[in-house]
C-alpha positions as CSV (number, residue, x, y, z in Angstrom):
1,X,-55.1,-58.0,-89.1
2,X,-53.9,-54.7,-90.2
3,X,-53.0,-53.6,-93.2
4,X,-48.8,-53.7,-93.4
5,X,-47.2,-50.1,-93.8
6,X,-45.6,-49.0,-96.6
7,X,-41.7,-48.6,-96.1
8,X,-40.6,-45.6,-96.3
9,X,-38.8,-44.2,-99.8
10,X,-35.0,-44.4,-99.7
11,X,-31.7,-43.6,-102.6
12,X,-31.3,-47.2,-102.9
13,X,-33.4,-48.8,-106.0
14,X,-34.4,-52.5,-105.7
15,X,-33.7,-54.4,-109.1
16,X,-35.7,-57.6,-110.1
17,X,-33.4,-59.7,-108.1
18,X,-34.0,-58.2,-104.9
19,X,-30.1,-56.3,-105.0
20,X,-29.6,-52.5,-104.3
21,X,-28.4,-50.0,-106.3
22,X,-27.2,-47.1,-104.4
23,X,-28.4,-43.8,-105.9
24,X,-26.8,-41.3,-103.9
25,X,-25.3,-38.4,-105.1
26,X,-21.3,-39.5,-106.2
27,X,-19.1,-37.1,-104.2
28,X,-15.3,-36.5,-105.2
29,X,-12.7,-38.1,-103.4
30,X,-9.3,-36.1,-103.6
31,X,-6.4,-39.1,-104.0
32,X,-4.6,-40.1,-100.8
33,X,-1.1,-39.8,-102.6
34,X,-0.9,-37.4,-105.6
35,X,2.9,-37.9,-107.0
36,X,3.3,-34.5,-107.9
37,X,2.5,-33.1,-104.6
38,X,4.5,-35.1,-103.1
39,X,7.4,-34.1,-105.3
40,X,6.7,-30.7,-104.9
41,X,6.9,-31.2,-101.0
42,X,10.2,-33.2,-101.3
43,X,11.8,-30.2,-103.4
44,X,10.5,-27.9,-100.4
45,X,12.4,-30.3,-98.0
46,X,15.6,-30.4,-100.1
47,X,15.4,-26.4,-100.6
48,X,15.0,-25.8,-96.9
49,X,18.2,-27.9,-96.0
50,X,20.3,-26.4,-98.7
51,X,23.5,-24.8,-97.2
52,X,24.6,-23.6,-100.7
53,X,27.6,-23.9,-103.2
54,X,31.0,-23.8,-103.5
55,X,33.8,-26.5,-104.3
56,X,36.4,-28.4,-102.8
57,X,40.0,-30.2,-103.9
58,X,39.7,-33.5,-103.7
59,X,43.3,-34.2,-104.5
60,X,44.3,-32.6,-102.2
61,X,42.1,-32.5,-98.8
62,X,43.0,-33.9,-95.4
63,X,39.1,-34.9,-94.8
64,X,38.0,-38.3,-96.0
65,X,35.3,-38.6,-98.4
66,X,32.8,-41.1,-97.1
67,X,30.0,-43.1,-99.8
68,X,27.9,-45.3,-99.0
69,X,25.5,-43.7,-96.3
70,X,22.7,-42.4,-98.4
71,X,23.8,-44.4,-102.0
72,X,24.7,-48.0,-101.5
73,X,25.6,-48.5,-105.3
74,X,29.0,-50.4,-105.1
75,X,31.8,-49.4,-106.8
76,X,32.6,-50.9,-109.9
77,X,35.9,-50.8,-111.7
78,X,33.7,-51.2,-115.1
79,X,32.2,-47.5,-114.0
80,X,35.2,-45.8,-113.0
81,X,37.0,-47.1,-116.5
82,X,33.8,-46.1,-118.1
83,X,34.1,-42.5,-116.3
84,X,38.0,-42.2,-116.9
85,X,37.2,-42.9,-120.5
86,X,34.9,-40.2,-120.2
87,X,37.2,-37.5,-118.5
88,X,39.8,-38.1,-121.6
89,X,37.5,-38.3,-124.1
90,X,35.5,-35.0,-123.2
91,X,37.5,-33.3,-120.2
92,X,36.9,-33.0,-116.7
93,X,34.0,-31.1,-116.2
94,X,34.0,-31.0,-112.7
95,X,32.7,-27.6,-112.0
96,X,29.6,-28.2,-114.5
97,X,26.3,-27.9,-111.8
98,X,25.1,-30.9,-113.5
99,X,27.9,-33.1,-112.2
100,X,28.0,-31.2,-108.7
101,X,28.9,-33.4,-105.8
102,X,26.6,-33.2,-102.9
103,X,27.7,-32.8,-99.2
104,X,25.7,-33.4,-95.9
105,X,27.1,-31.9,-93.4
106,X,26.0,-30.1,-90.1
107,X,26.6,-26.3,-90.8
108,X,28.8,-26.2,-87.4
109,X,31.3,-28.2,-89.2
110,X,31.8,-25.4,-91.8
111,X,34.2,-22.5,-91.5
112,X,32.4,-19.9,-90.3
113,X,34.2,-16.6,-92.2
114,X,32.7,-17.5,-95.5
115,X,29.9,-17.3,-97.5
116,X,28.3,-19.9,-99.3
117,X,25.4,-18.5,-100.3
118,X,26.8,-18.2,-104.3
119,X,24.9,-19.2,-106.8
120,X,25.5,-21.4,-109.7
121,X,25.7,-19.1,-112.3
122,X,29.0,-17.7,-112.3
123,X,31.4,-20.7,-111.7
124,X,34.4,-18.6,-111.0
125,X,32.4,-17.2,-107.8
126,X,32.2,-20.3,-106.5
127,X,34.3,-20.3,-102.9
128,X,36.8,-23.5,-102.0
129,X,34.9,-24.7,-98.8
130,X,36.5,-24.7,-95.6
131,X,35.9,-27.2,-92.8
132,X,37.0,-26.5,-89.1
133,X,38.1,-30.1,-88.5
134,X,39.5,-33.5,-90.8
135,X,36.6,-35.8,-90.0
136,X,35.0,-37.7,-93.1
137,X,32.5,-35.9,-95.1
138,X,29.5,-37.6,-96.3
139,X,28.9,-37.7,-99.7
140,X,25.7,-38.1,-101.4
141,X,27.0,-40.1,-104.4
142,X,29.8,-39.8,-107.2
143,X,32.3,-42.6,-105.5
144,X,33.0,-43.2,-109.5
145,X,33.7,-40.3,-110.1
146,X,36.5,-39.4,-107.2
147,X,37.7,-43.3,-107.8
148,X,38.2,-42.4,-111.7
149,X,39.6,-38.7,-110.9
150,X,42.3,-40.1,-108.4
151,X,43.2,-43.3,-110.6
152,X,43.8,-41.2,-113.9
153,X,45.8,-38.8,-111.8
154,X,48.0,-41.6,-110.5
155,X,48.2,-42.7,-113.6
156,X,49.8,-39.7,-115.5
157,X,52.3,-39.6,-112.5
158,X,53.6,-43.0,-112.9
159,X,54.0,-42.1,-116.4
160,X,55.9,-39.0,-115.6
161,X,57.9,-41.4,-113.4
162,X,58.8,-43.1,-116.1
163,X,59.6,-40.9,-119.0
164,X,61.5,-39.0,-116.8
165,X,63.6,-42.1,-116.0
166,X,63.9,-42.6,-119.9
167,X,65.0,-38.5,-120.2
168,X,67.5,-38.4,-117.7
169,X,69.4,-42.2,-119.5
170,X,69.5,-39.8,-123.4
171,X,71.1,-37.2,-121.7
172,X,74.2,-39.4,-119.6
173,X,74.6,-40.3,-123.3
174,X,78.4,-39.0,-124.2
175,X,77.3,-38.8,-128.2
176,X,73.8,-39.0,-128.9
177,X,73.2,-40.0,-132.5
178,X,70.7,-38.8,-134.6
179,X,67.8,-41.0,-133.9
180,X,68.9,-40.7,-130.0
181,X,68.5,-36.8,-130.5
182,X,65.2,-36.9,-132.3
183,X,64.1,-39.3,-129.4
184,X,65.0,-36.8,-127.0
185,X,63.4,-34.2,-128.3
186,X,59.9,-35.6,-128.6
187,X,60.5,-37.0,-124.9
188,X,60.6,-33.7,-123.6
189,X,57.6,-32.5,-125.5
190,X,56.0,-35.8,-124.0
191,X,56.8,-35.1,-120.4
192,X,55.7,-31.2,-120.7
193,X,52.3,-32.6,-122.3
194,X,52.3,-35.1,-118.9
195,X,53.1,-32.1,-116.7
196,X,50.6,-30.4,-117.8
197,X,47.9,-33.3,-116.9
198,X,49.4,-33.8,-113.4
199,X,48.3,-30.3,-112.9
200,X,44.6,-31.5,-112.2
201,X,44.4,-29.7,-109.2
202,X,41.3,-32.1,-108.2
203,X,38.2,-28.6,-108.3
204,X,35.4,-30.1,-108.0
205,X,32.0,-28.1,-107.6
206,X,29.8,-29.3,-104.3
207,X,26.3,-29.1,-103.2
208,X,25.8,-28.4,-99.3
209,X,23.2,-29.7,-97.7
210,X,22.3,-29.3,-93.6
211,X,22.6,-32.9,-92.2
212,X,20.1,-31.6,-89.3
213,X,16.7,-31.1,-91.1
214,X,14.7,-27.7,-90.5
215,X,11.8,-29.9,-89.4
216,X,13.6,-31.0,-86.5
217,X,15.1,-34.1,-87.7
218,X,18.3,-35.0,-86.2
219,X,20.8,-37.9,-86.4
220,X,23.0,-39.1,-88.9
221,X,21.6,-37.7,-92.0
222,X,18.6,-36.0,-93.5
223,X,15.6,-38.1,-93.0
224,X,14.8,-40.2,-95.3
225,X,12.0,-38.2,-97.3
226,X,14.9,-35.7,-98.1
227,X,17.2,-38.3,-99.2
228,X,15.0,-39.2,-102.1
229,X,14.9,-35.9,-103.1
230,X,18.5,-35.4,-103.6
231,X,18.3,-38.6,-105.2
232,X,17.1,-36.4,-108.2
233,X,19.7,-34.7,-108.4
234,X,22.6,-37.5,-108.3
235,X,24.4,-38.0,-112.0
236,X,27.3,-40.9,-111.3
């Protein structure tokens, strides 16, 4: 019988128990999903859409502001307290970048005589965005916000209602006495203090973003990957 041949050598050692180790040289394996790439790309993808800046009135502006779309937080009357506490407490900074509103909308929509392309950095710049029609516009987020902004309004109106009422009853008075006087006088200080906050004129500084994507995305919205970019830059 002849003599068995030798196998030949290979990278794989055989241990005492007959397994094999493989002793091939390791090679490096780049990661399928690196997070910071993929931010990176997702602030390409939010750049590329951008439209630009400018602000709107939201007190007073015939297009309805629609939430929901890309942000299905509900609204809460606990948030919109918490955010009308907020606007007495520290002001209304509505034109402060960090508490922009963000708009998707396709650029045909937009007034074409104006220029948005402002940026940030000097506030009194900014232009009031026009719209060529009174369809909704689709906001990213901040339905606390406008809900708190249009409540506190109403409320310093009704209050003017009321004081006013109360002003007009001290002077039918024939002979106001003294403390009627003093009462009168503080009223009117009162009622030009409550003037003064009806006044909000409802500025608020806005995002614009291209509801059609660069890529070639159509539809409703931005595709989804954009979405969760702007999510970054949401602050209810």
């Amino acid at each position: 019988m002849p003599p068995r041949k030798k196998s030949e050598p290979s990278n794989a050692e055989t241990t005492h128990s007959g397994f094999s180790l493989d002793t091939r040289p390791i090679q490096a394996k780049m990661p399928e999903n690196d997070p910071a790439a993929e931010a990176q790309r997702l602030n390409q993808e939010v750049e590329t859409a951008r439209i630009r800046n400018g602000y709107i009135n939201i007190l007073d502006l015939e297009n309805p502001l629609i939430f929901g779309t890309y942000n299905d937080r509900p609204e809460k009357m606990s948030e919109i307290n918490k955010m009308m506490t907020s606007f007495e407490r520290h002001g209304i900074q509505s034109m402060d970048e960090k508490n922009a509103l963000v708009i998707i909308i396709e650029r045909s929509r937009l007034s074409g005589n104006q220029s948005l392309d402002v940026p940030w950095t000097d506030i009194n710049a900014l232009p009031h965005v026009r719209f060529l029609d009174t369809a909704g516009l689709t906001l990213a987020s901040g339905q606390h916000r406008v809900a708190a902004l249009r409540k506190l309004m109403q409320m310093h109106t009704d209050e003017l209602v009321v004081q006013l009422k109360r002003l007009e009853r001290l002077q039918n008075i024939d002979n106001p006495s003294p403390a009627q006087q003093e009462e009168h006088r503080d009223l009117r200080e009162h009622i030009v203090e409550l003037k003064g906050a009806t006044q909000i004129k409802g500025k608020w500084g806005m995002k614009l973003y291209d509801a059609v994507n660069t890529n070639g995305y159509a539809g409703d919205g931005p595709p989804i990957q954009l979405w969760r970019g702007l999510k970054n830059e949401q602050h209810e």
